[in-house]
N, C-alpha and C positions, 0 to 999 in steps of 0.2 A: 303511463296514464291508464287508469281504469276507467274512468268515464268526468264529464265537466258536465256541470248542470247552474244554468244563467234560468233565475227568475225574474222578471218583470212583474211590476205591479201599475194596472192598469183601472184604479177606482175600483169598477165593480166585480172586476177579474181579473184573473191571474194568467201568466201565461210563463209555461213552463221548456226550455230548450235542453233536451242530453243530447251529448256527441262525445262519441266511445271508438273503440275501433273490433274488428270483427261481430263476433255475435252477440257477446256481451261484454266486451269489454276485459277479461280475463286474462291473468295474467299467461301471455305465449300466443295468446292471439294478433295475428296482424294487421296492420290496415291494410283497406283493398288497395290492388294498384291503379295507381290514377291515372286517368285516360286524358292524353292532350284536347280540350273541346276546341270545337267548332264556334267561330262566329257566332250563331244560329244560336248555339247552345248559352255560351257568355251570355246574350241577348236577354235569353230565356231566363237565365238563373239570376243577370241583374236585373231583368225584370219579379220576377218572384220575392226577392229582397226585397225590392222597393214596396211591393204592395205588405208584405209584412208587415216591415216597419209604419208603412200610413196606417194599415189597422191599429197596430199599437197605440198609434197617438190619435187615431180620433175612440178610440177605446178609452185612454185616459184622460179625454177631454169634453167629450160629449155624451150625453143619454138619449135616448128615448124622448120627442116632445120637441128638442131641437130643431130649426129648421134645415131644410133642405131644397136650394134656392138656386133657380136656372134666370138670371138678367139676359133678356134680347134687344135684339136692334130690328128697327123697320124692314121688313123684308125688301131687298133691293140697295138697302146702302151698306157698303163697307168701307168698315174705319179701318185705318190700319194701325199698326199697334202700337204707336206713341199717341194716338189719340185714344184707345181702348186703354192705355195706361193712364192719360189724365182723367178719361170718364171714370174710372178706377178709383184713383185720386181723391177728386171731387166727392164722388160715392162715398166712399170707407172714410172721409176726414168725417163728413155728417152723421152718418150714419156711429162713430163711434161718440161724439160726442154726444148724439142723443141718449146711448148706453150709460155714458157718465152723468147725463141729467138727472138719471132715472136709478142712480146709485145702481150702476153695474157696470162689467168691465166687459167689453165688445172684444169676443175669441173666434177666429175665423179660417177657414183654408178654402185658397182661392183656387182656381180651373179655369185656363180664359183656351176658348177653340175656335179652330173654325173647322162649323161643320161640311158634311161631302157638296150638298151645295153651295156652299162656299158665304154662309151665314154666320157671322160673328157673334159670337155668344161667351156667358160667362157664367159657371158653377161653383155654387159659394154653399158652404157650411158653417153655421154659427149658431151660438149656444140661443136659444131660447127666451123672450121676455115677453110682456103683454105687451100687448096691441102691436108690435113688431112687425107682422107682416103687413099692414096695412103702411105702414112709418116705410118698409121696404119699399114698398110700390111709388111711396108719393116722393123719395128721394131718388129715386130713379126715374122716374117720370119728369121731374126736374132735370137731372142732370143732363137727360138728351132731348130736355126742349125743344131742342131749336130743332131735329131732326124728326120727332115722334108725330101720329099720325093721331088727334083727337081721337077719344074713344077707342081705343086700339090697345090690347093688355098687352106690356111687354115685360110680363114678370109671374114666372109659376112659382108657387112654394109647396113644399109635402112636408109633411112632418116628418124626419128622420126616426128609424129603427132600429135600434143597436142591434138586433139579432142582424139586420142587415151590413154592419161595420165593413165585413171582409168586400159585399159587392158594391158599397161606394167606394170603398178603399180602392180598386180594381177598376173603376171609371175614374177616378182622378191622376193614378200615377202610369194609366196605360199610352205608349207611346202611338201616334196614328197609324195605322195597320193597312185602310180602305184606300186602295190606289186615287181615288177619287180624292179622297181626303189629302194625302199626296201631294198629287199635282196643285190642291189649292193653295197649298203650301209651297209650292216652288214659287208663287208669285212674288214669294216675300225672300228678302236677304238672309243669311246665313244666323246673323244677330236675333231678324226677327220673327224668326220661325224657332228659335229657341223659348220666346214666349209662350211659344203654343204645346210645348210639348215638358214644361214642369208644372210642378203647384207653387203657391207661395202662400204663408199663415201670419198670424200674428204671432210677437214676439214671447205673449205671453203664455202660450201653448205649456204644458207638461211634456217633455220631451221625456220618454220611457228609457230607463237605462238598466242594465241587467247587474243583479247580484249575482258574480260568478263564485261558486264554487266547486274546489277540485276535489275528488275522492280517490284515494290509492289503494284504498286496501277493498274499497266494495267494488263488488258489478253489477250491471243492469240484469242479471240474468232473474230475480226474482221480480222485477216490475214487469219484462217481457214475457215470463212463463206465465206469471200468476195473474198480470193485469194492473191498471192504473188506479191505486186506491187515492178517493178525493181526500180534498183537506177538510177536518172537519170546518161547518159552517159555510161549505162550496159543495158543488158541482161540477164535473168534468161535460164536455160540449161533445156530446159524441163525433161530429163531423169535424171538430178541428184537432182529429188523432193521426198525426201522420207519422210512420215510422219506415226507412227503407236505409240506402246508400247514396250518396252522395259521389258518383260516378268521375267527379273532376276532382275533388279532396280528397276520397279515398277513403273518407271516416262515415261512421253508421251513424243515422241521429233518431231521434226520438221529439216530437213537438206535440203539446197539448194547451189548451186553454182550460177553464173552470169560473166558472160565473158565483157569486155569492149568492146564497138561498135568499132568497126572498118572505116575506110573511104569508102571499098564498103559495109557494113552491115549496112541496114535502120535500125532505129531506130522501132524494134516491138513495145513497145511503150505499151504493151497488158500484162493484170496481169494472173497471171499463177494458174489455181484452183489448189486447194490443195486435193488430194485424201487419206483417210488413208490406208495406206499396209494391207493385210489381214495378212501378216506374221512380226512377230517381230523385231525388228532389228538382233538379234543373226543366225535367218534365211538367214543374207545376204553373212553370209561366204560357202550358199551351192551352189554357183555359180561355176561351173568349168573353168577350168582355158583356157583363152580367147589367142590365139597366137595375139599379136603385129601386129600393120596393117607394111608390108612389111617384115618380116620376111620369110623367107623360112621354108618349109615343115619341112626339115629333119633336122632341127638347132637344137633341142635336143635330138634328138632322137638313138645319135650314142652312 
């Protein structure tokens, strides 16, 4: 094997994977030898997959303008999670069908937590239409009637920012970390603390799949020397260049994104050096967990 290179195509951008072995992949070169991991580390490294892949998909499913939406409950009551799954329910049957009224189709990835104080809440991502956030507030405001406190807002919205993708991606698929957080979670059974610690989307979501292919006779050594030339009509993202080892496989890889140029975005035009990480890829899940550009403060925190 001289090197594999999987493309994704994610809408407005592209996202590029090689995995070769030694330095470039060359024929005589070997892979590194792979190290038994640790717990700790599996953790890490299936966590760093999972936020990958969620960028992926809300890369390929959402823009800029989109919202970005935190549902609460009266501070002081806690539902437990067959009733936060009918409030759920009730929520998303209206709320899509109003999309349908309005000739659209209602795309979503859900987040339900309970925060360190042990505040039931739920983070949702959906594609964008008029008058919607207000349509959000008043079917939610509905649905927990019977519990909500007149005049009392229990619903934030921000406008989603795709430059932001990776640090929602990184709040939705992060597993609870805060001892605090924890133990609020031990109150619940085995089944229902698994609630709290996936996402779930609609069916209609673009799920990103890679175009692999293999090369035999080339090696990475002239993208690594010379640098990451874009695709014309794109951009490469300077912060999503990661290149190092992969200390549990044993193989080198190489990962880049590129955004399509835009009408006011000149064309850079300029190839992107390639630095290797001093840490290995499984190191990338020790990144803490980043709040969502426009979120408020205290949005998980009840």
């Amino acid at each position: 094997m001289a090197y594999i290179k999987d493309t994704y195509e994610l809408g407005e951008y592209m996202a590029y994977e090689y995995k070769f072995v030694g330095r470039n992949g060359a024929k005589g070169e070997k892979r590194e030898k792979r190290r038994k991991a640790t717990p700790e580390q599996m953790a890490r490294q299936n966590q760093w997959t999972r936020q990958k892949k969620m960028t992926y998909t809300i890369r390929a499913n959402f823009k800029s303008g989109d919202s970005w939406i935190t549902l609460k409950y009266p501070r002081g009551t806690k539902p437990d999670p067959e009733m936060m799954k009918k409030h759920w329910k009730s929520f998303s049957d209206k709320l899509r069908e109003y999309y349908k009224k309005n000739g659209h189709v209602l795309k979503f990835i859900l987040r339900m937590e309970i925060g360190k104080n042990g505040g039931p809440h739920m983070h949702l991502l959906v594609n964008h239409i008029d008058n919607i956030d207000q349509v959000i507030k008043d079917i939610w405001n509905q649905t927990i009637s019977k519990i909500r406190v007149p005049g009392k807002n229990y619903v934030y919205i921000a406008p989603f920012d795709e430059e932001g993708a990776e640090d929602v991606a990184k709040y939705l698929v992060e597993l609870p970390k805060n001892k605090q957080c924890e133990g609020q979670l031990n109150m619940f059974g085995e089944e229902e603390r698994k609630l709290f610690c996936k996402t779930s989307s609609s069916r209609n979501l673009i799920r990103p799949c890679a175009d692999r292919k293999k090369y035999v006779h080339w090696t990475m050594r002239k993208i690594l020397s010379d640098g990451i030339k874009p695709t014309p009509g794109y951009y490469v993202l300077k912060d999503s260049v990661k290149c190092g080892i992969n200390r549990i496989t044993g193989y080198s890889y190489l990962y880049y994104t590129e955004k399509r140029l835009g009408k006011n975005v000149p064309d850079p035009g300029e190839i992107v050096k390639v630095r290797k990480e001093p840490e290995d890829e499984v190191s990338a899940g020790k990144a803490k967990r980043v709040q969502p550009k426009g979120e408020k403060a205290d949005m998980g925190k009840r």
